[in-house]
N, C-alpha and C positions, 0 to 999 in steps of 0.2 A: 481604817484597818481592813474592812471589808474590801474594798476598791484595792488596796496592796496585796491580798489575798489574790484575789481572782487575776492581777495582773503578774505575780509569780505563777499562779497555777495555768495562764496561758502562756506566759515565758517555757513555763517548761514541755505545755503542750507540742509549742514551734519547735524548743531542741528535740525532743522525741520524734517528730514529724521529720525536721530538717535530717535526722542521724538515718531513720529507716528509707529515706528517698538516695541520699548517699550509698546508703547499701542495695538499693537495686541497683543504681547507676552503676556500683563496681561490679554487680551480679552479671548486667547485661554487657557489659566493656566485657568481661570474662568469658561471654561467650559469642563474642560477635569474630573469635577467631576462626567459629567454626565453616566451612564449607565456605557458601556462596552470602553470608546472610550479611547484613549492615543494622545499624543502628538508624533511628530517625526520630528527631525531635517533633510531635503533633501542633506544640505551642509554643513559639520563642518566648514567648514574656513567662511559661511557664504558670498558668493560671489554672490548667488540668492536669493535678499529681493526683496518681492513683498508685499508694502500695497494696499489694495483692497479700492479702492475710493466707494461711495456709487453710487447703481447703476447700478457697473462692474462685471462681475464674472471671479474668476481668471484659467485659463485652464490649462490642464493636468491630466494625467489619472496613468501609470503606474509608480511607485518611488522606490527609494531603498534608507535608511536611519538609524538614533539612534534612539532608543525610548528617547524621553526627560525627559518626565512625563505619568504616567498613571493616571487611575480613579478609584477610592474605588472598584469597581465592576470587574476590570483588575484580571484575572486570568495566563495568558498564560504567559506573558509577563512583562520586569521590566523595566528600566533606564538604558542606555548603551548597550540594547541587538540588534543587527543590521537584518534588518526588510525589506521584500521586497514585494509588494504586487501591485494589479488594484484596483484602488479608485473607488469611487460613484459617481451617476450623481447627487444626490442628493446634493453633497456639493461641498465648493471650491476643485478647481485641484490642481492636485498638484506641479507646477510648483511656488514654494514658498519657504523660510527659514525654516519655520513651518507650519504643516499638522496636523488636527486633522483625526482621523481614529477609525474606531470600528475594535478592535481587532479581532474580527471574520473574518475579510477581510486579514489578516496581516498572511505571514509563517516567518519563519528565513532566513534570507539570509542564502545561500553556502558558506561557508568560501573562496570557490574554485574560489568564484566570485568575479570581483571588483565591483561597484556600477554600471558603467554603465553598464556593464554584464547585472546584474541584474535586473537593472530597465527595460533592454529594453523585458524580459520574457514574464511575468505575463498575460500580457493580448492576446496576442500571441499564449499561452501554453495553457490558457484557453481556448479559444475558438477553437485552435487543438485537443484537450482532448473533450470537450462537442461535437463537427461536428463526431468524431470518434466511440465516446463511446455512448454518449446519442441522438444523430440525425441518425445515419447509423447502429446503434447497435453491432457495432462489437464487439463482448465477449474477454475479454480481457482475452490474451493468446491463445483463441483457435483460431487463424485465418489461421492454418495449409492448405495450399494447394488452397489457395484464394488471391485474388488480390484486392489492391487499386491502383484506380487512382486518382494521385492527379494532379489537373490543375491548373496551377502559382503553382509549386512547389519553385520557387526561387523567392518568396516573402516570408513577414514574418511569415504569417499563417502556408503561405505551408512547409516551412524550418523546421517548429517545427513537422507540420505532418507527414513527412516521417520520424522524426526521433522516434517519438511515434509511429509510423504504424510499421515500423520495429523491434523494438525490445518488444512491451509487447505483442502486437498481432501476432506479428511472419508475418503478412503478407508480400505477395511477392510486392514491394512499383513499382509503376509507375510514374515516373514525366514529367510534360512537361514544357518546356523551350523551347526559341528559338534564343538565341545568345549563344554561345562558352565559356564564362563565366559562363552565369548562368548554361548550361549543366552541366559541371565539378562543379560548387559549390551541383547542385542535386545529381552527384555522390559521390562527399563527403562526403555527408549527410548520403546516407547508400541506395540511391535511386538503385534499382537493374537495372530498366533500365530508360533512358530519352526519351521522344520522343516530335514531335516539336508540337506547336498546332498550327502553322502557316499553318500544313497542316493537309489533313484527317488525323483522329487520327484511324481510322478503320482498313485503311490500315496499316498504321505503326505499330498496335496491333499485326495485322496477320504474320507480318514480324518478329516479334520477338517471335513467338509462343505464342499467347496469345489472340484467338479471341474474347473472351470477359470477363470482370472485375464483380467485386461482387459488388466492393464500391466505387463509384465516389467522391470526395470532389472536387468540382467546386470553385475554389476560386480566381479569376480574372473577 
């Protein structure tokens, strides 16, 4: 009897569950007429259902996904097209089944990539790309015969900066690191040289013929 108990009272957990997922689904179809926005599936097998209790807001930032549905107003993009991008603070996260998104936020996934690849990019690559380009002004391409430093090189930020410093601005990359791992992951990277920031970084500049840099990215 115990055993039939608990297996009606999970029976009706799932229809409870199954009825409120229905209802955002028709929540979010209902407004994905609006503007520019679409709809995107996080998990086809649907393994991450999140309904949002009133109240809570649900988190996450960077995704990688199907378009479901779009909005009259959807240009770029259609149903089945696979979709990677950094969401808004403005709306829920996206750690969800379904995400609404304005497609101006949204590029193509790399076919080259799996999802988690992908999702883990975007906000990452952004914020490498903007510190590079639009804060330090490095002219892309012309960074012949100049140097970046980047510090926490073997963080996420930093791992995308050296790989952007080196190849469109041509700069010569500097990373610092300070355990044996992360070294070798900087040199992976395309980092030309590692040096530690556990110690003066002045001296170890000068060691490597290098007494001083154009473009710092401080990112630790």
């Amino acid at each position: 009897v115990g055993g039939t108990a608990r297996n009606r009272s999970l029976h009706g957990q799932v229809q409870a569950r199954t009825k409120a997922v229905e209802r955002t689904e028709r929540r979010y179809r209902d407004l994905v007429d609006n503007a520019s926005d679409m709809i995107y599936r996080t998990d086809p097998f649907g393994r991450f259902t999140f309904v949002n209790p009133v109240g809570t807001r649900i988190l996450g930032y960077d995704a990688s996904g199907v378009v479901e549905a779009v909005g009259s107003e959807v240009s770029l993009f259609r149903p089945g097209d696979a979709v990677f991008y950094a969401g808004s603070m403005q709306r829920e996260g996206s750690n969800a089944e379904l995400h609404l998104v304005d497609e101006r936020l949204v590029g193509r996934k790399p076919a080259s990539l799996s999802d988690a690849e992908a999702a883990a990019l975007p906000l990452t690559s952004l914020t490498a790309w903007e510190a590079i380009f639009d804060r330090l002004r490095v002219p892309e391409g012309g960074g012949d015969g100049q140097a970046l430093l980047v510090v926490g090189g073997a963080g996420g930020v930093g791992s995308i900066a050296i790989q952007i410093g080196k190849q469109l601005p041509r700069l010569g990359v500097i990373a610092t690191a300070s355990r044996q791992e992360t070294r070798r992951w900087c040199l992976d990277l395309g980092a030309h040289y590692v040096i530690d920031h556990t110690k003066p970084l002045v001296e170890q500049l000068r060691d490597i013929a290098i007494p001083q840099v154009e473009f710092i990215a401080g990112l630790n």
